[in-house]
C-alpha positions in Angstrom: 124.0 146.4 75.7 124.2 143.7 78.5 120.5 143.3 80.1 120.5 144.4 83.5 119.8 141.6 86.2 115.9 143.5 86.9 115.6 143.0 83.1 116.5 139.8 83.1 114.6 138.4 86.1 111.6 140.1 84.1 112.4 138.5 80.7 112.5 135.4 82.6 108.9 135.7 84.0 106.0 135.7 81.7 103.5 136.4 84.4 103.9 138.6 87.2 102.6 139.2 90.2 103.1 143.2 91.2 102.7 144.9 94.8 103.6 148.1 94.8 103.8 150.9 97.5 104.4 155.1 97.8 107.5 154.9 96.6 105.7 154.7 92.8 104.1 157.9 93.9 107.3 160.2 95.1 108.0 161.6 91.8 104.1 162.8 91.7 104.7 164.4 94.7 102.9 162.6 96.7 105.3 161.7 100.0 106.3 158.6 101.6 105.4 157.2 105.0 109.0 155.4 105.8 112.6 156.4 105.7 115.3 153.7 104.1 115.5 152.3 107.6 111.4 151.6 107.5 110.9 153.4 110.2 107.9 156.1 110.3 109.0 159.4 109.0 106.2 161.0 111.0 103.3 160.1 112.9 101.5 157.1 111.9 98.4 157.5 109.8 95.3 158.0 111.4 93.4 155.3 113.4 89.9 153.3 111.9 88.6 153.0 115.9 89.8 157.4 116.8 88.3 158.4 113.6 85.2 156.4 113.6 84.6 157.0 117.5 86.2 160.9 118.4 84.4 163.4 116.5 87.8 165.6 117.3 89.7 162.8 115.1 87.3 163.1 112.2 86.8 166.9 112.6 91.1 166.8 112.3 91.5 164.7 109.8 88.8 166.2 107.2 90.5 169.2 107.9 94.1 168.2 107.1 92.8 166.5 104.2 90.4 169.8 103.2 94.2 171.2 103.0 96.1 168.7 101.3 93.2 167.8 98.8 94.3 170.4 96.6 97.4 168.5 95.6 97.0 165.2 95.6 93.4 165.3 93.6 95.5 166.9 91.0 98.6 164.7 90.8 99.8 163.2 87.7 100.9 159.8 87.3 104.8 159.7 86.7 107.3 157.5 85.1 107.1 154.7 87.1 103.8 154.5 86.8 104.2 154.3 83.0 106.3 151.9 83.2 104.2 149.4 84.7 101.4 150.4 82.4 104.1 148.9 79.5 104.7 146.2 81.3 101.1 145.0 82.1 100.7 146.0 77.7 103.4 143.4 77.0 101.0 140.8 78.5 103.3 139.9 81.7 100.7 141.7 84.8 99.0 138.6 85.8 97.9 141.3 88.2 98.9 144.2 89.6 98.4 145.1 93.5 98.5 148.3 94.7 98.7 149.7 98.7 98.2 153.1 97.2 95.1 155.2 97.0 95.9 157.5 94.6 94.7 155.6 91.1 97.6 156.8 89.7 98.1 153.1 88.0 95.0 153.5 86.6 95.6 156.7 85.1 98.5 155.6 83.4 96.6 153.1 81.8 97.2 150.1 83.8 94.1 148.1 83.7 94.8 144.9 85.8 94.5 147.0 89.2 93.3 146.1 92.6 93.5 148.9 95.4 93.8 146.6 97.9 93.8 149.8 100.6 90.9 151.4 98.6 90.6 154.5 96.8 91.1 158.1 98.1 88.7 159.9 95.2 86.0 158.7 96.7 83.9 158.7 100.7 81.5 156.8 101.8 78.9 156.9 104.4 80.0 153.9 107.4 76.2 153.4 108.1 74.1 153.7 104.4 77.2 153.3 102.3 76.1 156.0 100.4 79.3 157.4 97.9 80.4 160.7 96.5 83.4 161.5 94.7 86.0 163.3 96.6 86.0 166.5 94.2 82.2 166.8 95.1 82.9 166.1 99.1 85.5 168.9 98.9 83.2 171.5 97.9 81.0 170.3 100.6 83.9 170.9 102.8 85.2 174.5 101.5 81.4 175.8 101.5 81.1 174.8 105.6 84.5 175.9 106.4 85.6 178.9 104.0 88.1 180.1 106.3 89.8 177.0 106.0 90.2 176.7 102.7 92.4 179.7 102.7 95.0 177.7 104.3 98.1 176.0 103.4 100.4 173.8 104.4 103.5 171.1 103.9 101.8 168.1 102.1 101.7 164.5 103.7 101.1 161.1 102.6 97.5 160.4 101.2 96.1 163.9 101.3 97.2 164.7 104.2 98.9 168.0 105.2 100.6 169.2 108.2 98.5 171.8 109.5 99.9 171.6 113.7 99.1 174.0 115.9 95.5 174.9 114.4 92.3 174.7 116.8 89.7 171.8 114.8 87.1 172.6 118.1 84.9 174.3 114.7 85.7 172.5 111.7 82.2 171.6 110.2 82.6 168.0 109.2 79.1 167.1 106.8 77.3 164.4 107.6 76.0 161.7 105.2 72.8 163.8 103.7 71.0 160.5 103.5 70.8 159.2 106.8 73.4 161.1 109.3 75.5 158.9 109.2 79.8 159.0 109.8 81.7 160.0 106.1 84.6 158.6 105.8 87.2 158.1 102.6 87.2 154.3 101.0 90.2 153.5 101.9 91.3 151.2 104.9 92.5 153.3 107.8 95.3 151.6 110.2 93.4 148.7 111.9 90.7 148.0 109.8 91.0 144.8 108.0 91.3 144.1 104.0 87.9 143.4 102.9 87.8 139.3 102.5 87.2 139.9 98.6 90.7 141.8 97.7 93.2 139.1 99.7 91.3 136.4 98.2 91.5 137.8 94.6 95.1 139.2 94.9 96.2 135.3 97.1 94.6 133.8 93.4 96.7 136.0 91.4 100.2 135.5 93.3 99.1 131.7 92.8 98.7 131.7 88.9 102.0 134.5 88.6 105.8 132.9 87.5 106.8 135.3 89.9 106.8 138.2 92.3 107.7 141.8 91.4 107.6 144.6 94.4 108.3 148.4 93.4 108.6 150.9 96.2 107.4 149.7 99.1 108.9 148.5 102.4 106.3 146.2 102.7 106.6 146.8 106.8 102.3 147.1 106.3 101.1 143.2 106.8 98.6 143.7 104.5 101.0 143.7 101.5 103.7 141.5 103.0 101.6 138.8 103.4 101.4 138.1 99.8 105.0 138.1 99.4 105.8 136.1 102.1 103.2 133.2 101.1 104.6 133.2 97.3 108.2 133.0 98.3 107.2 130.3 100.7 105.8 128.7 97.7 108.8 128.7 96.0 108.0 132.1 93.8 110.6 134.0 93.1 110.6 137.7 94.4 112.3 140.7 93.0 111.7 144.0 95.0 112.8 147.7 93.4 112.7 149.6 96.5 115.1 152.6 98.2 116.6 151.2 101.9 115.7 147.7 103.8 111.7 145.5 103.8 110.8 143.4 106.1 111.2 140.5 103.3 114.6 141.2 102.7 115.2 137.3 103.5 112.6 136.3 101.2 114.1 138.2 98.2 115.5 136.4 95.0 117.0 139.9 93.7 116.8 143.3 95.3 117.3 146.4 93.4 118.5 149.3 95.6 117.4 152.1 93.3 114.7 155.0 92.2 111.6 153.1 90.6 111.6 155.1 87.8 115.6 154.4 87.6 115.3 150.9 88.0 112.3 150.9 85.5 113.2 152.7 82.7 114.5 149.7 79.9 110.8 149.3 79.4 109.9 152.9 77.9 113.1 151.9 75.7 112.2 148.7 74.9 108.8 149.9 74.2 109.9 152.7 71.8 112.1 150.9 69.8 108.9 148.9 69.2 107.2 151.7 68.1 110.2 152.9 65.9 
């Protein structure tokens, strides 16, 4: 059987640079942010400057995510995932960047991660930088707001859920129980920058890769189409597995209009007719 031109372009490229985006996490059920157009399906996420300086924004958003918690701490890392994992196992993930917080990568086995928008499992106090896992911070949640955890609701992106029309005026948001301070999950809200560390280390990787891979992501967010832009500008090539336009559709070498796990799945074949 004829390799397909995604196959080849990965046969052709020892080391590989990967960014990927929600549309690796659909099939978990975790939803998207953007429609094939890349627009904004919905609202846009919440806001590092409302959260960190509204106490209604904070007491809102712990209590979507209270909600939506439920779900998404319990999703399961899907095909695509898996996929990846084999690739990064056949030695050609030079490294793999993700703009999801899920650590769904992770838990298919992918070791070569960097969560370049942080991780949703656990918070973090914005003044102490004391941590807690997010499993732990839930309790904290359901045990000051029991009514609330009665709820449910349409799930989001991230963690989110659509609880509208619900008063937030008395959701009990904890505190950090070290010093007071504002709790917040480790991931990077809209406008709050990439910590210094992860561009530099991911801008090294795209650097030492053949080339470029992108699965399911638009890459409309800057943070994640800056590395594709300064690799094809390079002269890297770029692949992108993705459903509907990205803002480097110009940039691309080959551009797969398809399901990730669609477009992916030659490498659970190829890796079980190693194991046969």
């Amino acid at each position: 059987m004829p390799m397909s031109p995604l196959q080849q372009f990965i046969e052709a490229h020892p080391r590989l640079f990967v960014l990927t985006g929600a549309g690796c996490s659909t099939d978990s059920g975790i939803p998207d942010y953007r429609d094939r157009d890349g627009q904004w399906k919905r609202p846009p996420p919440v806001n590092y400057a409302a959260f960190m300086h509204e106490p209604a924004t904070r007491r809102r958003y712990w209590a979507r995510s209270m909600v939506g918690w439920r779900r998404f701490g319990s999703a399961l890392p899907n095909t695509t995932h898996h996929a990846l994992a084999e690739l990064e196992q056949r030695g050609q993930v030079e490294l793999l960047v993700t703009q999801n917080v899920d650590r769904l990568h992770q838990r298919a086995g992918s070791e070569r991660v960097l969560d370049l928008h942080g991780r949703l499992d656990e918070v973090r106090c914005m003044a102490c930088d004391w941590r807690l896992a997010r499993h732990a911070f839930q309790r904290m949640l359901v045990e000051r707001n029991p009514a609330w955890a009665q709820l449910d609701a349409a799930d989001a992106p991230d963690g989110d859920a659509d609880l509208e029309g619900h008063d937030f005026a008395r959701f009990d948001v904890p505190a950090c129980p070290h010093c007071s301070g504002i709790v917040k999950p480790d991931v990077v809200f809209f406008g709050e920058a990439v910590p210094r560390e992860r561009v530099e280390a991911a801008t090294r990787a795209w650097r030492a890769a053949d080339a470029v891979l992108v699965v399911g992501s638009s890459l409309m967010v800057y943070s994640g189409y800056r590395f594709v832009d300064a690799a094809a500008r390079a002269g890297k090539p770029v692949a992108a597995v993705t459903l509907g336009r990205t803002r480097a559709d110009a940039l691309l070498t080959l551009k797969i209009d398809a399901p990730c796990h669609e477009a992916l799945a030659f490498l659970h074949e190829q890796a079980r007719l190693v194991m046969n």
